[in-house]
Structure formats: structure tokens, C-alpha cells
N, CA and C atoms as an extended XYZ file, in Angstrom:
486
Properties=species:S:1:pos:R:3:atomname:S:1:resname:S:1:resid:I:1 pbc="F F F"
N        18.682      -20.926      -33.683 N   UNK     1
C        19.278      -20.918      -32.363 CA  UNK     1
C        18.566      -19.866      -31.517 C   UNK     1
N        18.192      -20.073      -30.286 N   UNK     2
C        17.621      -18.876      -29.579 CA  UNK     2
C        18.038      -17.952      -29.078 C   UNK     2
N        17.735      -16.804      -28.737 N   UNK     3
C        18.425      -15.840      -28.501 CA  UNK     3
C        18.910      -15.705      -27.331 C   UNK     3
N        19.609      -15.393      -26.682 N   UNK     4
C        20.490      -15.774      -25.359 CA  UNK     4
C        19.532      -14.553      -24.682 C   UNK     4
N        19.838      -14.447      -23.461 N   UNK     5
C        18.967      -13.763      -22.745 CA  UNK     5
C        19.676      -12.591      -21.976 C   UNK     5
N        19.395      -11.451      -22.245 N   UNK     6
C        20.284      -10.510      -21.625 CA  UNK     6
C        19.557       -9.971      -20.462 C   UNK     6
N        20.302       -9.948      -19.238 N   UNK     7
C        19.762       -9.409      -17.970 CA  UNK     7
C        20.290       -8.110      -17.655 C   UNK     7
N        19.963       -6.553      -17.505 N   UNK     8
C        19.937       -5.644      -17.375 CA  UNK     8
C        20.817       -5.804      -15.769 C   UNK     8
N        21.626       -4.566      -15.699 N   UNK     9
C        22.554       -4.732      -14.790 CA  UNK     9
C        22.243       -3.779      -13.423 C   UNK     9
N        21.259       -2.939      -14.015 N   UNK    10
C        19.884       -1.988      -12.548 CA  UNK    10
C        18.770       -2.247      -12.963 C   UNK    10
N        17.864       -2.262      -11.811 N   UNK    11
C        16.349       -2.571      -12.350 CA  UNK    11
C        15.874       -4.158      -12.264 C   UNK    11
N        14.467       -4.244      -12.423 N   UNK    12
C        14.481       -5.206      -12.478 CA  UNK    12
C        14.372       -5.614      -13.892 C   UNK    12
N        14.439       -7.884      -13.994 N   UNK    13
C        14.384       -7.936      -15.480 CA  UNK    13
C        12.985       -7.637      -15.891 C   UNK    13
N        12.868       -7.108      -16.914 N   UNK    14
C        11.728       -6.717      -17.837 CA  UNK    14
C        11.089       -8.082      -18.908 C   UNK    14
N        10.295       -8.272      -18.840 N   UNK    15
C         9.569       -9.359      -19.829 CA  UNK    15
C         9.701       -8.632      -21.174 C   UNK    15
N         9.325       -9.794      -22.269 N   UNK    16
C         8.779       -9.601      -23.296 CA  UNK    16
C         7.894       -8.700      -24.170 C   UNK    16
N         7.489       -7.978      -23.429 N   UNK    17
C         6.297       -6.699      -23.398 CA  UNK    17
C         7.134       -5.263      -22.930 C   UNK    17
N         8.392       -5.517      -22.052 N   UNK    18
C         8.818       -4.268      -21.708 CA  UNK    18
C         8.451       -4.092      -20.045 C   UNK    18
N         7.500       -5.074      -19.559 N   UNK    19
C         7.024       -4.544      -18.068 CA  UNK    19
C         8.059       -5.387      -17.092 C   UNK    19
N         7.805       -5.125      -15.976 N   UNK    20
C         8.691       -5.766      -14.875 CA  UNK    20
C         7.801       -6.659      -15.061 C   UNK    20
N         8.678       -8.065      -14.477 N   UNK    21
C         7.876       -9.083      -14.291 CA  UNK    21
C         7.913       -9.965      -12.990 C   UNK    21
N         6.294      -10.334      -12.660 N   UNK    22
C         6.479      -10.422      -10.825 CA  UNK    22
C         6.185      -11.902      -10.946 C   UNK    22
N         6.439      -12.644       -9.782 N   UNK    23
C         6.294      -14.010       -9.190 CA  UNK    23
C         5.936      -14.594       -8.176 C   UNK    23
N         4.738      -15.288       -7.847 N   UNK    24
C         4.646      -15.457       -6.753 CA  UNK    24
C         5.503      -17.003       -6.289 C   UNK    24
N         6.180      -16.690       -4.820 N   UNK    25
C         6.896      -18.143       -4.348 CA  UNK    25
C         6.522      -18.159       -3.408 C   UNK    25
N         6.390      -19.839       -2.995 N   UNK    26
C         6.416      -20.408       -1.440 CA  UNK    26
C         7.593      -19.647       -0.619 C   UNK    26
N         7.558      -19.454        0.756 N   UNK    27
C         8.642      -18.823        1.049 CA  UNK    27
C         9.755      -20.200        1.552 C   UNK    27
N         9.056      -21.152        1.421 N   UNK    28
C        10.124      -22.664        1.779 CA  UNK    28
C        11.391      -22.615        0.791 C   UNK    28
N        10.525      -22.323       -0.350 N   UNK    29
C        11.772      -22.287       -1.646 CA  UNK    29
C        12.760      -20.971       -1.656 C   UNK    29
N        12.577      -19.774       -1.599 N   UNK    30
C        13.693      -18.867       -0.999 CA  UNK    30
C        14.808      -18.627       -0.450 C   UNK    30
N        15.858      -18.352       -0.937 N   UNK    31
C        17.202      -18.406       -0.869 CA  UNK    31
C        17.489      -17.875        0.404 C   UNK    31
N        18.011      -18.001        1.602 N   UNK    32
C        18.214      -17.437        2.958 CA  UNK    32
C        18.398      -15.671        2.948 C   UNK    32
N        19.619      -15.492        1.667 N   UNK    33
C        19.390      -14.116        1.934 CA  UNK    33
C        18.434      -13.075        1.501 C   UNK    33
N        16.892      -14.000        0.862 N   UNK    34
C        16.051      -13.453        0.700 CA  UNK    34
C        15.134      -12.898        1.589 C   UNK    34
N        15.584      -14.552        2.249 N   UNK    35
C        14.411      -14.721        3.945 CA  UNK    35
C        15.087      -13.416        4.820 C   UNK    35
N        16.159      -13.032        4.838 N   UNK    36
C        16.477      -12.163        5.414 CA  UNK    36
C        16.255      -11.334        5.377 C   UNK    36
N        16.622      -11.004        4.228 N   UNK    37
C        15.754       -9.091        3.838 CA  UNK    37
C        14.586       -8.926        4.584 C   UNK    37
N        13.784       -9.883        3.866 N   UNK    38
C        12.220       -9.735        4.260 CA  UNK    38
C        12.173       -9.335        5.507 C   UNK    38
N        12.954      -10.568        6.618 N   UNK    39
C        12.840      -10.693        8.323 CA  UNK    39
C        13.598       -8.760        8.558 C   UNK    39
N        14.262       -8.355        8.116 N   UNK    40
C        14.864       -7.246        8.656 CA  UNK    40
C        14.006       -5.867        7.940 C   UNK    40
N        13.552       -6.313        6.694 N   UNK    41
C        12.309       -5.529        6.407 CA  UNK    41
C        10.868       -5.215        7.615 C   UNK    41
N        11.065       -6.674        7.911 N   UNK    42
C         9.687       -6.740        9.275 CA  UNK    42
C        10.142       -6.100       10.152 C   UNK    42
N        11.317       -6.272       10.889 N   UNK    43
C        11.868       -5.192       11.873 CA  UNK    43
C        12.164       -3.886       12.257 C   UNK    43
N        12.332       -3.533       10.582 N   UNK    44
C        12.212       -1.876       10.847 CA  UNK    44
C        10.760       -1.548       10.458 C   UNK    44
N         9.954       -2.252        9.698 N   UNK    45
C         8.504       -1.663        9.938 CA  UNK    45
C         7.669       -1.748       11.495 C   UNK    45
N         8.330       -2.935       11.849 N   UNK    46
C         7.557       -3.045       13.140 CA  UNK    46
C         8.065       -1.924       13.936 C   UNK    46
N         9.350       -1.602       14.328 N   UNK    47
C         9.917       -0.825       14.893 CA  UNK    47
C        11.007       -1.468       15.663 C   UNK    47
N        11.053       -2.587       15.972 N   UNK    48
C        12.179       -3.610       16.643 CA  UNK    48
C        13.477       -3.597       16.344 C   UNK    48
N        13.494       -3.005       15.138 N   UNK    49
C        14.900       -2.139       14.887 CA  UNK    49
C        14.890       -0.740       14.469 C   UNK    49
N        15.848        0.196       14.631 N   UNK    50
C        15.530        1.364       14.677 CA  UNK    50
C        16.621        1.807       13.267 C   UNK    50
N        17.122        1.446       12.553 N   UNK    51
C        18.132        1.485       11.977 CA  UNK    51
C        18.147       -0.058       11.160 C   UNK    51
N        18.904        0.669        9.573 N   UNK    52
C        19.062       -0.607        9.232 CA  UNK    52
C        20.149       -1.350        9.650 C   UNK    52
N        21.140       -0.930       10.339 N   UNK    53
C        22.278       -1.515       10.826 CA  UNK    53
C        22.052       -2.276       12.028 C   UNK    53
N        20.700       -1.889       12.776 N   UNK    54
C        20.540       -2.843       13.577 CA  UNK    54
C        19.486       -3.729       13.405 C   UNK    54
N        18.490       -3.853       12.057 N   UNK    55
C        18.116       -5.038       11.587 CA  UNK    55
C        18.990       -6.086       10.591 C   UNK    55
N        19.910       -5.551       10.089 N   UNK    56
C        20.786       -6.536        9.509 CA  UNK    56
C        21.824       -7.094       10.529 C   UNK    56
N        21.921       -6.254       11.445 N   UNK    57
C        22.908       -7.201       12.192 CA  UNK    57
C        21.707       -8.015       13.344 C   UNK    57
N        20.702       -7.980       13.349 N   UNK    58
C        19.884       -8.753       14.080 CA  UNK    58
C        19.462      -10.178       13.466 C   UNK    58
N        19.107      -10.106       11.987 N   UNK    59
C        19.055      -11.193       10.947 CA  UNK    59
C        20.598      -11.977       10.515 C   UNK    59
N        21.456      -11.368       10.860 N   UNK    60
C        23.163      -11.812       10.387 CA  UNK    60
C        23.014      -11.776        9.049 C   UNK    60
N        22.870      -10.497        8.522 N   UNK    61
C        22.840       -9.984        6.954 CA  UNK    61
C        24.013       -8.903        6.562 C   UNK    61
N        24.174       -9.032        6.169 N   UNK    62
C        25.716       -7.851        5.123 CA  UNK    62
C        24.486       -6.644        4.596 C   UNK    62
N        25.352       -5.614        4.817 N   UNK    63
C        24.159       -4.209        4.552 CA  UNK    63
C        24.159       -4.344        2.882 C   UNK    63
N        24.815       -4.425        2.310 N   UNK    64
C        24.786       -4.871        1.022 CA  UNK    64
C        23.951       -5.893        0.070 C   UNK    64
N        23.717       -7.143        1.037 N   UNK    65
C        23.128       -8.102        0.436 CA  UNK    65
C        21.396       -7.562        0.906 C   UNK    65
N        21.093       -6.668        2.026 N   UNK    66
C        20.125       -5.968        2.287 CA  UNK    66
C        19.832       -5.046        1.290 C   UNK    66
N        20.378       -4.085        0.862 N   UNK    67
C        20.371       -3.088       -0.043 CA  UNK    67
C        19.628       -4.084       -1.546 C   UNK    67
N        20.694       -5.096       -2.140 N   UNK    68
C        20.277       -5.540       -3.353 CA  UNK    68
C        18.707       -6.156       -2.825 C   UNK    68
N        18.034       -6.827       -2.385 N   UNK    69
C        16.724       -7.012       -2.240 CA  UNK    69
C        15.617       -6.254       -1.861 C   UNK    69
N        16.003       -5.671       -0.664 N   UNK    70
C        15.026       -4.700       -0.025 CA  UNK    70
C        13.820       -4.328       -0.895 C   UNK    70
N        13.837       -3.714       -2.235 N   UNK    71
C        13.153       -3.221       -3.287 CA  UNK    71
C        12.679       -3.874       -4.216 C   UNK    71
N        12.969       -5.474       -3.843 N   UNK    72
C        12.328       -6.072       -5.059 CA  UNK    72
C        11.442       -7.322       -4.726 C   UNK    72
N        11.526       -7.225       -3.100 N   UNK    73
C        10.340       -8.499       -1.898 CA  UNK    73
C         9.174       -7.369       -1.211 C   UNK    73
N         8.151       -8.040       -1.544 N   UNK    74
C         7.064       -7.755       -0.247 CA  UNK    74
C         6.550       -9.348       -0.178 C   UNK    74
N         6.257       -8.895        0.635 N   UNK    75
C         4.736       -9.733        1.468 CA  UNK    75
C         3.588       -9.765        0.031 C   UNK    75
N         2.751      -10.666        0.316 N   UNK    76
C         1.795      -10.816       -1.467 CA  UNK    76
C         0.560       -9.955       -0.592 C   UNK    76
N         0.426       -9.766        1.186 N   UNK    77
C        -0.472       -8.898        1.452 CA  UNK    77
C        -0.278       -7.323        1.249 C   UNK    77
N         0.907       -7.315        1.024 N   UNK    78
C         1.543       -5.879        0.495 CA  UNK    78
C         1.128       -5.244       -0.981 C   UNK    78
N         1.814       -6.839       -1.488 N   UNK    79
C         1.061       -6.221       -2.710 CA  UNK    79
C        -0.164       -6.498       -3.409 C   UNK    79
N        -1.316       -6.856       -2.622 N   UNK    80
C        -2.673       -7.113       -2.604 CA  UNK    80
C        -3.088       -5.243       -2.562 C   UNK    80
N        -2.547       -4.866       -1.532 N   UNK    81
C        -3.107       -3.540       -1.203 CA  UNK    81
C        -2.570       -2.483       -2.517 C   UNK    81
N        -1.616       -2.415       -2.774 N   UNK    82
C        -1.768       -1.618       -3.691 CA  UNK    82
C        -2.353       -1.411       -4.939 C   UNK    82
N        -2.951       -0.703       -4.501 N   UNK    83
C        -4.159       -0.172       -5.549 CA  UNK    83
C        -4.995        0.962       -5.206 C   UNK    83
N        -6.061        1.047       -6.336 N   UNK    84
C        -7.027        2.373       -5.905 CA  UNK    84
C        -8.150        1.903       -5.698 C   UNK    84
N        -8.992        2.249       -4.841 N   UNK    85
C       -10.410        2.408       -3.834 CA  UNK    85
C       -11.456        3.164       -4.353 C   UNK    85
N       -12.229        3.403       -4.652 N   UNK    86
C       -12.789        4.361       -5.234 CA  UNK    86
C       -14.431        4.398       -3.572 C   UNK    86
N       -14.219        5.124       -2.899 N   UNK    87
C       -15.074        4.844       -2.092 CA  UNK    87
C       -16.766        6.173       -2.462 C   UNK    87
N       -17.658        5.594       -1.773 N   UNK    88
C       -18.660        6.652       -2.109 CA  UNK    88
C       -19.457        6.847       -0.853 C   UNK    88
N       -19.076        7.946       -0.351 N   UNK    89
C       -19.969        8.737        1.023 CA  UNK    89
C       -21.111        9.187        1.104 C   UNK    89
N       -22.019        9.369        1.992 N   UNK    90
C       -22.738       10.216        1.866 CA  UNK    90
C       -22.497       11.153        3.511 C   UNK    90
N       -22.550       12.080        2.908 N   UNK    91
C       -22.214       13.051        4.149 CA  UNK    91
C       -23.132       14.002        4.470 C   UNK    91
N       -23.604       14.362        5.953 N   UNK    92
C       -24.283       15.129        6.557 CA  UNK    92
C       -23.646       16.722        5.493 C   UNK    92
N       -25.001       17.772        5.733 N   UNK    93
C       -24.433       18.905        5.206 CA  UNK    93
C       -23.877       19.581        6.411 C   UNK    93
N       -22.768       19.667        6.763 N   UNK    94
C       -22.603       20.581        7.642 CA  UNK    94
C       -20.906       20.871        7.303 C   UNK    94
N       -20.453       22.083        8.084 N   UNK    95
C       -19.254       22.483        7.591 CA  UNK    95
C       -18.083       21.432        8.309 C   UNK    95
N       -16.912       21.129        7.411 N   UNK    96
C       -16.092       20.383        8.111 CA  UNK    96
C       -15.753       18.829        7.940 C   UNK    96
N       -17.103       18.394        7.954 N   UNK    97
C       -17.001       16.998        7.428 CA  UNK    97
C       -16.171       16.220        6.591 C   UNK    97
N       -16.435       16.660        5.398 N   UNK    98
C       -15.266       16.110        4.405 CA  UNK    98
C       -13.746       16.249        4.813 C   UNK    98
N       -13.414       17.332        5.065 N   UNK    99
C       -12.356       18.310        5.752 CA  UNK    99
C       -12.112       16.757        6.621 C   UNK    99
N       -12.772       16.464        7.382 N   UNK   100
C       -12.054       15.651        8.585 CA  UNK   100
C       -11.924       14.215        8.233 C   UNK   100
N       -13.008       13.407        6.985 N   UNK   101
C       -12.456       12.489        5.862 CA  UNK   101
C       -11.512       12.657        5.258 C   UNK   101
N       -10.768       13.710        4.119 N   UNK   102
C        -9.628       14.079        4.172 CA  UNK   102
C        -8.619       13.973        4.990 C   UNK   102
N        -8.634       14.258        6.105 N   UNK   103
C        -7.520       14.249        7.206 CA  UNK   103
C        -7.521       12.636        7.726 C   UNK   103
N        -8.308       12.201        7.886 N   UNK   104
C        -7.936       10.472        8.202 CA  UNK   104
C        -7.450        9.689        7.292 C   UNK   104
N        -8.162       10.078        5.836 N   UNK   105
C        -7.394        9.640        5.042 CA  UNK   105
C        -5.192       10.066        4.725 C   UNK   105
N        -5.203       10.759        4.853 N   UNK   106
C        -3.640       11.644        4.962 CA  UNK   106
C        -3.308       10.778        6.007 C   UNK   106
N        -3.790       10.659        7.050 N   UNK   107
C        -3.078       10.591        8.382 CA  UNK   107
C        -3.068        9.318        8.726 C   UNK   107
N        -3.738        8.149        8.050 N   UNK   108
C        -3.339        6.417        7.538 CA  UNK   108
C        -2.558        6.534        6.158 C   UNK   108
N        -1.767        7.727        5.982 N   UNK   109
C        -1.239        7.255        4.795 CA  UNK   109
C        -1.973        7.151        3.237 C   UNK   109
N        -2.579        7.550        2.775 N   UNK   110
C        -3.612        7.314        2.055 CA  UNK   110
C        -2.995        8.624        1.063 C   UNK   110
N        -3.432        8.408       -0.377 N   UNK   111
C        -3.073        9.689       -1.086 CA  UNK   111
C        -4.341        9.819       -2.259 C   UNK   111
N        -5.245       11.233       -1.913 N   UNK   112
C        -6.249       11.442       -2.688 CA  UNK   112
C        -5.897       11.521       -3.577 C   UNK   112
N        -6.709       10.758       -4.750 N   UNK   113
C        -6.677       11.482       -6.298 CA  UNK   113
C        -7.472       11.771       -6.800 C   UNK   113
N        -8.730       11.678       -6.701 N   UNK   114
C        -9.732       12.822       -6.897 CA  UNK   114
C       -11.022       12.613       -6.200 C   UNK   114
N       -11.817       13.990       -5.981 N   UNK   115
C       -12.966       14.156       -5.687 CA  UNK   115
C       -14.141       14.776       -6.006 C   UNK   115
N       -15.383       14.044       -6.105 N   UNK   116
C       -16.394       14.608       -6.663 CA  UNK   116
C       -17.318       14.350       -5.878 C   UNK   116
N       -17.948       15.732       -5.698 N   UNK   117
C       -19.039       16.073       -4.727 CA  UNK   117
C       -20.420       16.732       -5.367 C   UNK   117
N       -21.604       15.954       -4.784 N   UNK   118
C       -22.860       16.432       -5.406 CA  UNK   118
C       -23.298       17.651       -4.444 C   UNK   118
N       -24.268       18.279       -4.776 N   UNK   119
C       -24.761       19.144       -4.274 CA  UNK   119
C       -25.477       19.225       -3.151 C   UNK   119
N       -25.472       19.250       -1.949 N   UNK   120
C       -26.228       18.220       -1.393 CA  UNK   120
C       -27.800       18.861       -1.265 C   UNK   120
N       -28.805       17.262       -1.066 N   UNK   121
C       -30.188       17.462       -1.336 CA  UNK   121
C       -30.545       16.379        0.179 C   UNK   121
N       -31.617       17.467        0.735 N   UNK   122
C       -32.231       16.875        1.996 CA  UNK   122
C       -31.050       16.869        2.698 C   UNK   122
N       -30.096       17.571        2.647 N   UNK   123
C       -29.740       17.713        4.151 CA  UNK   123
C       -28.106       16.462        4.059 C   UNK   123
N       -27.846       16.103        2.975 N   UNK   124
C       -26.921       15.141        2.643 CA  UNK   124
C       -26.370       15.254        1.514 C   UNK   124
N       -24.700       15.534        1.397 N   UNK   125
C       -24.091       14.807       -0.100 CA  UNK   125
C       -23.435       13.979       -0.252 C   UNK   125
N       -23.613       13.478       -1.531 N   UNK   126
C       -22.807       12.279       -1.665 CA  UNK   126
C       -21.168       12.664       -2.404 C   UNK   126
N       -20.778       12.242       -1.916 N   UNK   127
C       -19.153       12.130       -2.401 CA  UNK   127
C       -18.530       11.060       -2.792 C   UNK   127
N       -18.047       11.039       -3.689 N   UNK   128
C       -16.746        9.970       -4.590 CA  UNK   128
C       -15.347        9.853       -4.583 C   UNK   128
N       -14.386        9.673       -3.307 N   UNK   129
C       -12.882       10.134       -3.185 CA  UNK   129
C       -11.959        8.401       -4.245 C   UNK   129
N       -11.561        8.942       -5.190 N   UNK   130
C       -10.526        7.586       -5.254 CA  UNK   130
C        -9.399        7.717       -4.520 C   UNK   130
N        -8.734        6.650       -3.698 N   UNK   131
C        -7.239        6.881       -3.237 CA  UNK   131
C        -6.743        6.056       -3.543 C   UNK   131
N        -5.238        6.230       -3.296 N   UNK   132
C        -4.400        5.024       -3.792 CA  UNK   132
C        -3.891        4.654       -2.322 C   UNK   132
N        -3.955        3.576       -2.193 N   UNK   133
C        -4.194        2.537       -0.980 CA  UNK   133
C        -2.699        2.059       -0.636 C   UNK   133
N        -1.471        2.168       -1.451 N   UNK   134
C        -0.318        1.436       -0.923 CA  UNK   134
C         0.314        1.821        0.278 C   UNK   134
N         0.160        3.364        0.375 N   UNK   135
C         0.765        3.816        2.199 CA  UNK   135
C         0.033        3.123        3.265 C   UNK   135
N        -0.980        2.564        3.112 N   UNK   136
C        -2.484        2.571        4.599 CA  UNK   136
C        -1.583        1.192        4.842 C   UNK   136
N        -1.386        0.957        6.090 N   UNK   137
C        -1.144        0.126        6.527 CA  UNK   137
C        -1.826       -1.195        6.928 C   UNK   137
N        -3.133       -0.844        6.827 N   UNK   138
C        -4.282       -1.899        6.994 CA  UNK   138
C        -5.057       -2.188        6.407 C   UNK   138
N        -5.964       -3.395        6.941 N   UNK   139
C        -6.922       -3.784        5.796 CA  UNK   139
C        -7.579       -2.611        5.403 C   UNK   139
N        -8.101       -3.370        4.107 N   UNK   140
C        -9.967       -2.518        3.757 CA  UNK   140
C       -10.891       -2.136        5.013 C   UNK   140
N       -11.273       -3.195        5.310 N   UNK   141
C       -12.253       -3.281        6.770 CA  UNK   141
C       -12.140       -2.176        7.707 C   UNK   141
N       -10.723       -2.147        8.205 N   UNK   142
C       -10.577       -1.193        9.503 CA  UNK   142
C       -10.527        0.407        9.009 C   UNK   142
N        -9.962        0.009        7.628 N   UNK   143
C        -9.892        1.332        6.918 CA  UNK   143
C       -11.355        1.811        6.778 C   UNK   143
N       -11.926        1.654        6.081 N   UNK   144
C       -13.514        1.680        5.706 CA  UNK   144
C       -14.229        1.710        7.178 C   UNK   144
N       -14.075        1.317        8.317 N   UNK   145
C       -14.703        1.347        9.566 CA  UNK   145
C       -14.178        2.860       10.064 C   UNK   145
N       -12.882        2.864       10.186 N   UNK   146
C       -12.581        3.946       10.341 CA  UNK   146
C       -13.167        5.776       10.130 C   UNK   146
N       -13.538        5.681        8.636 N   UNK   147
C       -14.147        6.720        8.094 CA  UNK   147
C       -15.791        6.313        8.544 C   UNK   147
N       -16.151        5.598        8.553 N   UNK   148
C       -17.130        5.679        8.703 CA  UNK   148
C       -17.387        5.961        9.891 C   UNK   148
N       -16.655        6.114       10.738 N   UNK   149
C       -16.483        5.958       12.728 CA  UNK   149
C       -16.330        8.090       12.647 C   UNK   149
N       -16.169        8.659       11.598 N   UNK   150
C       -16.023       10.245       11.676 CA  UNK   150
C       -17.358       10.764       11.562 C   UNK   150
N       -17.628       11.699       12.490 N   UNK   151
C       -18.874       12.146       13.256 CA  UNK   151
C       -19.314       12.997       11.373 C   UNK   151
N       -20.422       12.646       10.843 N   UNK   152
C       -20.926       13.259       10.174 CA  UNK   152
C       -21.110       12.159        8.926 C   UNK   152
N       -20.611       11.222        9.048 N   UNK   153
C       -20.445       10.243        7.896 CA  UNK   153
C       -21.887        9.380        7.646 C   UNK   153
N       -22.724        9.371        7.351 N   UNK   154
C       -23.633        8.600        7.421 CA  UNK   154
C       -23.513        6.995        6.562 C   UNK   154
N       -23.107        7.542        5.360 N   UNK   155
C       -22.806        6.186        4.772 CA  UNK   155
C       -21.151        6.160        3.767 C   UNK   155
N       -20.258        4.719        4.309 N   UNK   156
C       -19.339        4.888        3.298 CA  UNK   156
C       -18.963        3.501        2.695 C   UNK   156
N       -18.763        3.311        1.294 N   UNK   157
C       -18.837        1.667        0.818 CA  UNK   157
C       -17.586        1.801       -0.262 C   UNK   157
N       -16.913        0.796       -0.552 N   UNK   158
C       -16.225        1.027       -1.392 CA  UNK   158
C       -17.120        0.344       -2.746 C   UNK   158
N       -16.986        1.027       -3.948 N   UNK   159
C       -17.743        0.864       -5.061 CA  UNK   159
C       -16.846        0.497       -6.115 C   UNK   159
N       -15.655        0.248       -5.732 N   UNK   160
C       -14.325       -0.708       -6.744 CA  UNK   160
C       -13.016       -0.113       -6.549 C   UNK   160
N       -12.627       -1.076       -7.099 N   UNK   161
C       -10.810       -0.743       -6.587 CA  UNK   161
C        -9.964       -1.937       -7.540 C   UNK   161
N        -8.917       -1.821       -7.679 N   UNK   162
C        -8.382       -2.082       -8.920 CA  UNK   162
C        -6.565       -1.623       -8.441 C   UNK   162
């Protein structure tokens, strides 16, 4: 006889292995008060609501039935982005530079986890920052244009991400 299936009463359910386990769905098939979350999720990121009390009452959602989902829907472009970047610079030698890569990175949200810097030769070093990408609000592209748009940057590529 098989074993009946026990569903944990916080959290999400856990697979066979112990990990959470994710799914991708059409959003046609989605239960309304899923579609909702999501829609009142979009509203306070966009800013169109300022409060969750006034995106659930904008969607006609119960703060409750908001609460149980909120944490367990994104967008699949949401969770495309999370991950780590491992980008590789080469930077003019001059003072400051990195300093102000650092700060764009922070200031899209971005969270360093490490850096390694060569010594620089001819007048240029190269640098290796990995970040973890789930705060940045935007693509790769604009992100990566971005740093590269900071006065001293000569070259920046991403070299993998995962």
C-alpha cells in the first residue's frame, strides 16, 4: 500500500530529497486567488499601491489569502534572475574606480561576494566581482551597460553565472 502523503503545516512541501519543490504553470490554469497575489504583488512593486491594504483591496483580496501566497509566486523572470554573475573588468589604474563599481552595484541592489583584483600592468587591472543578482531589478544587459557606462571602466563581460 503506498504511503499516504504528509503535507507540512509551514513552509513549503519538500520533495523526496528534502528540497522545496518548484513548478512551472501557465498562468490560464491558476486559481484566482493566486492571480491575485501576484496582481497586488505587481502593485506594490510598481508603486500603484502604497500599502498592502491598498493593493489587496484594489485586486478584491482578503489580507490573509495575500499573506498565505505572497512568498511562494514570482514571475519565472524573477526567478530567472536569481543567481550569481561572476563579471570580469578591466579597470583604468587610477584611484576610485572600483570604489564607484562597488557603489552601482549596492545602489541596483546587487550584493558583493567576492573580489579579486590583479595587480595592475600597463596602466590597467583586471578584476573579478561575483554578485548575487536577485535584488537588481533588471536585466543582464542594462545591468552590464550600466557598469560599463562608469568613467574608468574600460572593459566589463560577464564570464558565468549560475
Amino acid at each position: 500500500m503506498p504511503e499516504e502523503r504528509k503535507w507540512q503545516d509551514a513552509g513549503a512541501p519538500e520533495g523526496p530529497n528534502g528540497l522545496e519543490r518548484y513548478f512551472v504553470v501557465r498562468e490560464d490554469l491558476l486559481p484566482e486567488a493566486v492571480l491575485k497575489a501576484i496582481r497586488a504583488k505587481e502593485l506594490l512593486d510598481s508603486g500603484a499601491a502604497k500599502t498592502i491594504n491598498e493593493a489587496v483591496e484594489q485586486v478584491d483580496m482578503s489580507r490573509s489569502a495575500y499573506y498565505k501566497y505572497k512568498d511562494g509566486i514570482y514571475p519565472l523572470t524573477r526567478l530567472e534572475r536569481e543567481r550569481i554573475a561572476t563579471i570580469s573588468l578591466d579597470l583604468e589604474h587610477r584611484s576610485g574606480i572600483l570604489s564607484r563599481v562597488l557603489a552601482l552595484i549596492a545602489a541596483m541592489d546587487g550584493n558583493v561576494l567576492t573580489i579579486h583584483q590583479s595587480i595592475p600592468l600597463q596602466g590597467y587591472a583586471n578584476v573579478v566581482i561575483s554578485v548575487e543578482m536577485s535584488g537588481i531589478q533588471q536585466p543582464m544587459q542594462p545591468f552590464m551597460d550600466a557598469i560599463r557606462s562608469v568613467d574608468g571602466v574600460r572593459k566589463a563581460i560577464v564570464i558565468g553565472q549560475g
